[in-house]
PLY file of the C-alpha trace (Angstrom):
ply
format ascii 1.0
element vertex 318
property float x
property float y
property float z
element edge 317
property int vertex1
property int vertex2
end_header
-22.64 -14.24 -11.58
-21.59 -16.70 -8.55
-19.19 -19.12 -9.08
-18.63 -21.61 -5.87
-14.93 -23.20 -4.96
-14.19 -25.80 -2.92
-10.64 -23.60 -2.33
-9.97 -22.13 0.48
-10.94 -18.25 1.24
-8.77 -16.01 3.15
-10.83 -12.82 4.14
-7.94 -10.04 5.73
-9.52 -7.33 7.44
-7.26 -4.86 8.91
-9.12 -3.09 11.80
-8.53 -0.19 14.65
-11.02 0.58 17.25
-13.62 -1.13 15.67
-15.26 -2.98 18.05
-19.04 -1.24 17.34
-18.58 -3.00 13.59
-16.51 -6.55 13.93
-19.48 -8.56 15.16
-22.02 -7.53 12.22
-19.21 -7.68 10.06
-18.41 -11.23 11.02
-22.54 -11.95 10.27
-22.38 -10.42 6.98
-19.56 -12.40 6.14
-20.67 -15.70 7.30
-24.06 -14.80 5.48
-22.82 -14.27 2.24
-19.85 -17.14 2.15
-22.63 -20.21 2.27
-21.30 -23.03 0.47
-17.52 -22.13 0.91
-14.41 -22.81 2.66
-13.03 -20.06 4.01
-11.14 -17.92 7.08
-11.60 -14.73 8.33
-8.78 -13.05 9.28
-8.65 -10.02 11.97
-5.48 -8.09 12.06
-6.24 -5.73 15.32
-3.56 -2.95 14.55
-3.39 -1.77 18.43
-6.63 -0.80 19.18
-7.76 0.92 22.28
-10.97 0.02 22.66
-12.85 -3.34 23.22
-12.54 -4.84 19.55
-9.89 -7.81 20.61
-12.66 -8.59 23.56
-15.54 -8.67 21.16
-13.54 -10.86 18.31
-12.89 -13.06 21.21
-16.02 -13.48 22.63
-17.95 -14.86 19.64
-15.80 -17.89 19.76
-15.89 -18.34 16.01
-13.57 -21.19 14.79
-13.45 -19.71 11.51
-12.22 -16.46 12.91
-8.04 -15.72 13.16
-7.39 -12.93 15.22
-3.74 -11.48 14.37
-2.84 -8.99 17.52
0.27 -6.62 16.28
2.02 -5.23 19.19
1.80 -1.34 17.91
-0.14 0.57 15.95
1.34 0.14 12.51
-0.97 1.10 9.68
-3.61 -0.51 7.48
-0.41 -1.05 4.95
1.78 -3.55 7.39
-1.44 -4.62 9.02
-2.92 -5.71 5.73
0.47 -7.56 5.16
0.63 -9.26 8.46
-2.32 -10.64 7.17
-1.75 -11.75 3.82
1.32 -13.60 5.23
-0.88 -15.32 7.36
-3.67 -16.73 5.33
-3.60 -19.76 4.06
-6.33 -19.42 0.98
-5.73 -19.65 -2.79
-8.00 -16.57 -2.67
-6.94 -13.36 -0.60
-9.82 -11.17 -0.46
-9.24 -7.61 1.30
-11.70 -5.34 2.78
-12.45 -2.88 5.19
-13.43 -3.43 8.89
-15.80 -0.30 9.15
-18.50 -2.01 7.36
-18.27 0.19 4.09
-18.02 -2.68 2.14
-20.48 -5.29 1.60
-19.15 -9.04 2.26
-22.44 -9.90 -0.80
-20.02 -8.75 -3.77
-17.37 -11.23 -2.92
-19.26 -14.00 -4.56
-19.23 -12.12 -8.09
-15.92 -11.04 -7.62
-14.65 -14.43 -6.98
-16.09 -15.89 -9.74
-14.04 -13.94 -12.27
-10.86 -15.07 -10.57
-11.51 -18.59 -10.16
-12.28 -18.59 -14.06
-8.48 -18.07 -13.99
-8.57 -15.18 -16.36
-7.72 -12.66 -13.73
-5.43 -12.17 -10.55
-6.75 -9.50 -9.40
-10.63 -8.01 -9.08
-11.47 -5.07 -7.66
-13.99 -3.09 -6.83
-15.74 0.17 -8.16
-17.10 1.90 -5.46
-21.01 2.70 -6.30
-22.25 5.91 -5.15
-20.10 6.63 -2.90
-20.90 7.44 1.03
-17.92 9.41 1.82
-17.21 12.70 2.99
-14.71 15.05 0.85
-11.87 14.45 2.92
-11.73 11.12 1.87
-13.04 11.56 -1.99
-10.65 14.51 -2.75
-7.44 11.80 -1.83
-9.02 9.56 -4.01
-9.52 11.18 -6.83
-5.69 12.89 -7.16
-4.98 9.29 -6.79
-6.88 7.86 -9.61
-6.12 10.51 -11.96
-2.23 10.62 -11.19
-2.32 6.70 -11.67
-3.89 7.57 -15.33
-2.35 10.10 -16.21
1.45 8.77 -15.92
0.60 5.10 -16.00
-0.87 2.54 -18.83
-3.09 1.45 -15.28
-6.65 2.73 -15.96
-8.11 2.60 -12.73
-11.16 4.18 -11.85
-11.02 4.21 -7.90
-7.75 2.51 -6.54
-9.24 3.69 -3.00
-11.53 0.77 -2.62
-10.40 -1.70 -0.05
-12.79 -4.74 -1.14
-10.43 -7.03 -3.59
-10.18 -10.69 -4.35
-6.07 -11.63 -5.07
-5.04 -14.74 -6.27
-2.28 -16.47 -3.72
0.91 -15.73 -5.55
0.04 -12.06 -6.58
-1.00 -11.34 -2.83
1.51 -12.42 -1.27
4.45 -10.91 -3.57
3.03 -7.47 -3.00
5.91 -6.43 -0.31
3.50 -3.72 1.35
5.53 -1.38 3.47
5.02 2.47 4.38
1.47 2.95 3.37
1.42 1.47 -0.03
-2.21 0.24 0.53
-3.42 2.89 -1.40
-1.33 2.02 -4.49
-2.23 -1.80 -3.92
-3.92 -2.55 -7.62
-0.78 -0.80 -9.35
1.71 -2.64 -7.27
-0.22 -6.04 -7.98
-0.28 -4.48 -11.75
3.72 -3.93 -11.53
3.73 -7.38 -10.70
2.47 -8.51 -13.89
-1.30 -9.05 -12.55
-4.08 -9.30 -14.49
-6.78 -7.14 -13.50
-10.62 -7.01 -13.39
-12.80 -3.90 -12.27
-16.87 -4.79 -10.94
-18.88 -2.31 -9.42
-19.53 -3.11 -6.08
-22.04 -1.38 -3.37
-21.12 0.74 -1.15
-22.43 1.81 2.43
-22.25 4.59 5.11
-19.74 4.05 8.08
-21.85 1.68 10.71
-20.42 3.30 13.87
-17.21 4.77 14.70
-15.18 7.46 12.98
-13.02 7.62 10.20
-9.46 7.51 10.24
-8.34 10.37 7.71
-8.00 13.71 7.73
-7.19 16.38 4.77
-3.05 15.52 5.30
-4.11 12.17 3.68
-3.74 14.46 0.33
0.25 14.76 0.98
0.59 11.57 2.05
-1.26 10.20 -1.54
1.67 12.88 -3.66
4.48 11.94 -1.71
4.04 7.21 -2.05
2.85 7.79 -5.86
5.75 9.91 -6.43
7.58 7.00 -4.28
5.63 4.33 -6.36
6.67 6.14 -9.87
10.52 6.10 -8.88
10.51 2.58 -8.27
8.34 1.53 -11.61
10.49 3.66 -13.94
14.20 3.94 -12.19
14.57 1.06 -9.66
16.32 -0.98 -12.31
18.38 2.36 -13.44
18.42 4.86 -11.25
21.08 6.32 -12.73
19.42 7.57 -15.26
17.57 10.07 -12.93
19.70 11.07 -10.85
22.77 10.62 -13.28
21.24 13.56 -15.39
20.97 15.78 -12.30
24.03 14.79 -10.83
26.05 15.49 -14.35
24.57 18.60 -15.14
25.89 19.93 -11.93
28.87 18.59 -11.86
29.63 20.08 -15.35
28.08 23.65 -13.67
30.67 23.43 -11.07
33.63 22.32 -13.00
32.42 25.46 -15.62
32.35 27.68 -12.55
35.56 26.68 -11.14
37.61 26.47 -14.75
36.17 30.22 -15.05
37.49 30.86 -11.50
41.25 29.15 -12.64
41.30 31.24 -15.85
40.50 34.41 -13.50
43.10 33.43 -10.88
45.79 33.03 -13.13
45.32 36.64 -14.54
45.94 37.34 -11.31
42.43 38.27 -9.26
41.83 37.09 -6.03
39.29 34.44 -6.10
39.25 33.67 -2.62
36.50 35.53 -1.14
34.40 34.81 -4.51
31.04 33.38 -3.40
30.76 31.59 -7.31
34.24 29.42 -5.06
31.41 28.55 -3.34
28.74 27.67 -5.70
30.91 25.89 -7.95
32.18 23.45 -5.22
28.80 22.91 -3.96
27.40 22.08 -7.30
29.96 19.64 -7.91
29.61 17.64 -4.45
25.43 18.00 -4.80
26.21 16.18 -8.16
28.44 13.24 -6.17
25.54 12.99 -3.97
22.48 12.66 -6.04
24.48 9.57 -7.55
24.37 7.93 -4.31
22.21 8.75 -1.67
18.91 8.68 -2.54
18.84 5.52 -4.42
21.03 3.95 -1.55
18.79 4.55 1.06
15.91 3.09 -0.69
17.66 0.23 -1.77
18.85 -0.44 1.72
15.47 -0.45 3.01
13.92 -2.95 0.52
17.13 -5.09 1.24
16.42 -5.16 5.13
13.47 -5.95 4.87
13.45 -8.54 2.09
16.73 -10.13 1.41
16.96 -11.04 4.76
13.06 -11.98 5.10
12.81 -9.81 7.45
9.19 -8.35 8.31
7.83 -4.63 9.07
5.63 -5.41 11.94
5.41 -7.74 14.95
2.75 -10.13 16.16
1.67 -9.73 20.06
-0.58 -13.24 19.72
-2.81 -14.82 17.14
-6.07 -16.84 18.75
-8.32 -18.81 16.41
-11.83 -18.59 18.18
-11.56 -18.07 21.91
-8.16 -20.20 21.95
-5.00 -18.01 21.79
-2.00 -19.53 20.38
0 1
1 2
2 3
3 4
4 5
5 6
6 7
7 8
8 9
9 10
10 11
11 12
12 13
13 14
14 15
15 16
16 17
17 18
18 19
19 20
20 21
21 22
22 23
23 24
24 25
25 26
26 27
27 28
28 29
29 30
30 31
31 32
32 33
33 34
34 35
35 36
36 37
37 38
38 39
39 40
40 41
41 42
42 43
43 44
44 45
45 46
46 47
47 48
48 49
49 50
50 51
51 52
52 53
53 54
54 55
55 56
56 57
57 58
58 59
59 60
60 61
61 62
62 63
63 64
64 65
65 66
66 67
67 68
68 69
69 70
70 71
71 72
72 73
73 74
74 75
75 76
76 77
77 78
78 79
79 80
80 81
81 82
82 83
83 84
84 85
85 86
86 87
87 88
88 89
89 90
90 91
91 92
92 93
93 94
94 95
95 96
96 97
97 98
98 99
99 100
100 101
101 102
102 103
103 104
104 105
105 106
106 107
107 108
108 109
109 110
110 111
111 112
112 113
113 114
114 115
115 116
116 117
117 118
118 119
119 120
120 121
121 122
122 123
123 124
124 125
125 126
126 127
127 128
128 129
129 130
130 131
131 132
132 133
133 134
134 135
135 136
136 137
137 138
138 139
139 140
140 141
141 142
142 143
143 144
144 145
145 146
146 147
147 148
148 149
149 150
150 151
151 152
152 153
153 154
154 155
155 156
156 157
157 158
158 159
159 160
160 161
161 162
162 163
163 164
164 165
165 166
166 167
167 168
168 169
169 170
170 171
171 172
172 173
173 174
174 175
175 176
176 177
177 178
178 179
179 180
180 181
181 182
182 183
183 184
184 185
185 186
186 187
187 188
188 189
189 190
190 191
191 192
192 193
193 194
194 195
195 196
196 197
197 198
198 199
199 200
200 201
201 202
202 203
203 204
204 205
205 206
206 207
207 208
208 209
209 210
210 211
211 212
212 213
213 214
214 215
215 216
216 217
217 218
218 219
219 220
220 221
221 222
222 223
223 224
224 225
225 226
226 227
227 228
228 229
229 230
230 231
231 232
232 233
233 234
234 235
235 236
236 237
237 238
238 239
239 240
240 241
241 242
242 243
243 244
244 245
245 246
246 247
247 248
248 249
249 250
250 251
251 252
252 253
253 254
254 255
255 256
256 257
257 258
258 259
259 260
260 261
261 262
262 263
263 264
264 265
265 266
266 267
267 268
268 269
269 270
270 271
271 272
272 273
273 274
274 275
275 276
276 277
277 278
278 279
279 280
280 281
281 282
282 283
283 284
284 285
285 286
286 287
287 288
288 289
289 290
290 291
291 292
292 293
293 294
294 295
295 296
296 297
297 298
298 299
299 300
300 301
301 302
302 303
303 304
304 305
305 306
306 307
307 308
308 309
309 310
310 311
311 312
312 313
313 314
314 315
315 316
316 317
């Protein structure tokens, strides 16, 4: 199914050290786009080899190099982007040519039908080694298991947004891996296609087995915010009262001792029972300030994660 647009495209492609990859990419790309009206944009997160040189030296009009000052991540890398393009379509995708630029077509089609604002793609016989499927798959089954998202592989990079759902995603940290169930907790509407999927052309991959923490630690993150942002007190209000009520138990005990006249004073439970009841104080406050103070910085204020070196639009830099 291929549904053209006269619209405007916006292709983000995050990419580091990638310069064996970004000129076939750029063929595919222009191969399988006939007919539309589109931009490719390049977000070069700091690389260290030659791939600014080589996205420079095709001299492609319809390319929009975005050159971040340090190496950031494929997370604020995929949102310099996304704040950059200029499409009603945002369609994401990986710069290692894993992906294949031919399923855009079908996936646009399904979003320019207006039934969905998201479509994403399920990764066909998969080319990847275990150190990147094992990641994966704790992430699509913890999405399932504690969320009414059923995704079958949130790993895959190639997805066509609608404007406003893009670009209200607020990616920070590395949140790209959670990117379908943050567009979901935005109220988007979402469509799954299989999609092909191809060995790495040249270079090496970027993850290693810590990738498995990293996946725990922002769903855990990405579960806080969907079921206590709005009241956090009710998680860390349960925690924080039960041990306050520990320590006051402790220390009424400790009164009731004292004044039968015992010497409390060198009483470890003195100890425990004042430390419960100050943990309690804290859990109230600290963790839910210090996320909250981060999403204010950086959004209340409109503020941004990242910083742009330069952006050049064929050979011409701005």
């Amino acid at each position: 199914m291929e549904v053209l647009t006269d619209q405007m495209l916006s292709i983000v492609v995050p990419l580091y050290n990638e310069e064996d990859n970004v000129v076939l990419l750029t063929q595919k790309i222009h191969e399988s786009l006939v007919g539309y009206s589109y931009q490719i944009i390049y977000i070069d997160d700091f690389s260290t080899d030659g791939t600014r040189k080589m996205i420079k030296k095709m001299n492609d009009t319809k390319v929009h190099l975005i050159a971040l000052k340090k190496n950031y991540g494929q997370s604020l890398a995929l949102a310099a982007g996304i704040d950059y393009a200029e499409g009603e379509y945002i369609i994401t995708m990986d710069g290692d040519l894993q992906n294949d630029p031919s399923d855009i077509p079908q996936m646009l089609a399904y979003a320019v039908r207006g039934e969905y604002d998201l479509i994403t793609g399920i990764r066909q016989k998969r080319k990847d080694s275990l150190v990147k499927k094992i990641p994966s798959k704790i992430a699509n089954f913890l999405v399932r298991r504690v969320t009414k998202l059923d995704i079958k592989d949130n790993g895959c990079a190639l997805k066509v947004f609608t404007k406003d759902i893009a670009k209200d995603l607020n990616l920070y940290g590395e949140m790209h891996r959670f990117i379908t169930l943050l567009a979901f907790l935005e109220g988007a509407q979402i469509k799954q296609v299989p999609v092909k999927h191809h060995a790495r052309h040249a270079g090496v991959s970027k993850y290693g087995l810590e990738r498995v923490f990293k996946v725990v630690a922002d769903m855990m993150l990405l579960l806080f915010i969907r079921k206590y942002i709005q009241r956090p007190i009710h998680l860390f209000g349960i925690f924080g009262v039960l041990l306050i009520m520990l320590g006051i138990v402790i220390n009424m005990y400790l009164l009731v001792v004292k004044l039968m006249g015992e010497d409390i004073g060198n009483r470890p439970l003195l100890i425990f029972g004042l430390m419960f009841i100050l943990a309690g104080i804290q859990l109230f406050t600290i963790g839910i300030v210090m996320e909250l103070l981060i999403r204010t910085y950086y959004e209340s204020q409109q503020k941004r994660p990242y910083r742009i070196k330069n952006i050049s639009i064929g050979d011409q830099t701005k």
